[in-house]
N, C-alpha and C positions, 0 to 999 in steps of 0.2 A: 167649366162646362163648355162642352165643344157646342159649339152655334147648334139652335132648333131644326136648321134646314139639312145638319148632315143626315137625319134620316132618308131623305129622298132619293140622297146617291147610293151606288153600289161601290163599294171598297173594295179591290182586289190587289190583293197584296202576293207577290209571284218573289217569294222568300219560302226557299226549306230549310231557314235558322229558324228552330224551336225558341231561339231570345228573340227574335223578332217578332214572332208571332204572338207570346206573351208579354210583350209592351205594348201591342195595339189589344190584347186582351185588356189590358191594365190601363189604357188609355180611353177605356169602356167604349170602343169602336166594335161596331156591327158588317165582320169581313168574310170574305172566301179567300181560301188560297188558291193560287192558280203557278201552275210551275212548266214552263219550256225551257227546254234546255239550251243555252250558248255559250259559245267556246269563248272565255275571256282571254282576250288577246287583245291588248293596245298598239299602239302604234310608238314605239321607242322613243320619237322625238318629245313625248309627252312628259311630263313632271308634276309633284306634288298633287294639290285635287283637282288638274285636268288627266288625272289617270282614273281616278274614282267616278269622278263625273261623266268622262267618256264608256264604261264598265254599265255604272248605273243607266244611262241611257241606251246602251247596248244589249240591256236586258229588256228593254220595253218595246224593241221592234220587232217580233215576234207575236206580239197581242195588238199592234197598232191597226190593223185590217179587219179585226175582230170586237174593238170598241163600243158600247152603244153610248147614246147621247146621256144617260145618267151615270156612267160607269169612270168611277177614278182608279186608275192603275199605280202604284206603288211601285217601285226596283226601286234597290241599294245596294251601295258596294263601300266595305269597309280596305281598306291597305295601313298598314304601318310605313310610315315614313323616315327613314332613319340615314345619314350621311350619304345624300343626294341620294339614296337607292328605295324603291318600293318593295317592303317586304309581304308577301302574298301567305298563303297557305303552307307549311314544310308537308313536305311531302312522306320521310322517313324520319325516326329517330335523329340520324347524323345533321339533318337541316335541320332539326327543331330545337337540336344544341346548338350550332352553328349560330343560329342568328338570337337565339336566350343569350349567346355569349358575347354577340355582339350588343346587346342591347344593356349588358349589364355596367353598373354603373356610370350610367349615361342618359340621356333625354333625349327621348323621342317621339316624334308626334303622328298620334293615332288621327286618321282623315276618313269623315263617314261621308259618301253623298248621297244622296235621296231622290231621286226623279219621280215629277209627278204629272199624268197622262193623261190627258181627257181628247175627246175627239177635235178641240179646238185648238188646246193651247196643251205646252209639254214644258216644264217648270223643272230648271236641277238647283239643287241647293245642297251647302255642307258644311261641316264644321269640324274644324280641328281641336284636339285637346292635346297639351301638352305629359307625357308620363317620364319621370324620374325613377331608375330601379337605383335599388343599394349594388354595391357590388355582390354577384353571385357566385358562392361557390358552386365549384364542378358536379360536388354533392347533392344541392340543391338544386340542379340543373337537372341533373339524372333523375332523380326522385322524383321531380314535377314530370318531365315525359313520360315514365313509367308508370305512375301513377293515373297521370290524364289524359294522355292520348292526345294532343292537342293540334291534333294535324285536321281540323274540323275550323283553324283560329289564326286571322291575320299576323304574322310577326311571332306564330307557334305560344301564342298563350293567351289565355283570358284574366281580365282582370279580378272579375269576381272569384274566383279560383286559389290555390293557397297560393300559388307565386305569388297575387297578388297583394292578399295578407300578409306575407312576408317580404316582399322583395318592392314594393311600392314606396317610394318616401315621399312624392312630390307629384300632385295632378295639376292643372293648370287648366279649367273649362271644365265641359259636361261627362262626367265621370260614366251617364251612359250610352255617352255618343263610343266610348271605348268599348262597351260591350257591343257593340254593332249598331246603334239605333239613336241618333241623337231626336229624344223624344218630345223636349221642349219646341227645336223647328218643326216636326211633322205635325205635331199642334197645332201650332202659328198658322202655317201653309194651308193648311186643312179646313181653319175658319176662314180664310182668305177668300179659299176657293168657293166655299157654298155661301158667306153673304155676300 
């Protein structure tokens, strides 16, 4: 049970992930979505969850002049982290083989951050999970993009998805902080903030 007092806040969650939206459905939270647009762009010197954390806080300064004193603001940004490189969104078919084929047989770690906004204080937090695929064939590769379109999905796939039925051997932490939302911290964070 999330604390007695989150009723008094206002939840606004500024995600147009349809899985986002239903975890805080599913986490029986009372939200609006609120969505401005910005250009995600980090600063190169950055690595691992200071690329996410900078992302997620990058999305809250847009509503931060707009704030009222009951009102908690929500951004997150998911990346795939894989051999020192951040894998984002594919943009076509050929990136979203590309980096499936990079990811294939091999361990990678999926990084969620979470910023959370209030007119006082601004709170980032994250968590990484480790993912193991089997080696994939090229077949497999094709058939998943074709099939899912997955240029909507950090590192071009979702877990819950068949790649992930089939191509998954090995997780390591919160299985749905991979699907974009690690939902155990935003919990935490959330009773923190209203007792």
């Amino acid at each position: 049970m999330l604390h007695k007092n989150i009723s008094n806040y206002n939840i606004i969650l500024a995600s147009g992930s349809a899985r986002r939206q239903q975890f805080f459905k599913d986490l029986g939270l009372d939200f609006s979505i609120e969505l401005k647009p910005v250009d995600e762009v980090y600063p190169p010197r950055l690595h691992h969850f200071e690329i996410s954390d900078y992302l997620a806080q990058l999305k809250a300064l847009p509503f931060k002049d707009k704030l009222k004193p009951k009102d908690i603001l929500i951004t997150s940004d998911t990346i795939v982290w894989h051999n020192q490189v951040a894998l984002g969104k594919p943009k076509t078919p050929a990136e979203a083989f590309q980096m499936l084929k990079s990811l294939s047989n091999t361990t990678h770690e999926v990084i969620t951050s979470v910023c959370f906004t209030t007119l006082d204080f601004e709170k980032t937090v994250n968590s990484v999970t480790k993912v193991t695929f089997k080696a994939l064939t090229d077949n497999e590769i094709n058939y998943y993009i074709t099939t899912y379109k997955p240029f909507d999905k950090a590192g071009g796939y979702g877990i819950q998805e068949w790649i992930g039925y089939i191509g998954v051997t090995k997780l390591e932490g919160s299985y749905f902080n991979v699907m974009g939302l690690p939902t155990d911290v935003v919990y935490r964070v959330l009773n923190d903030i209203v007792s």
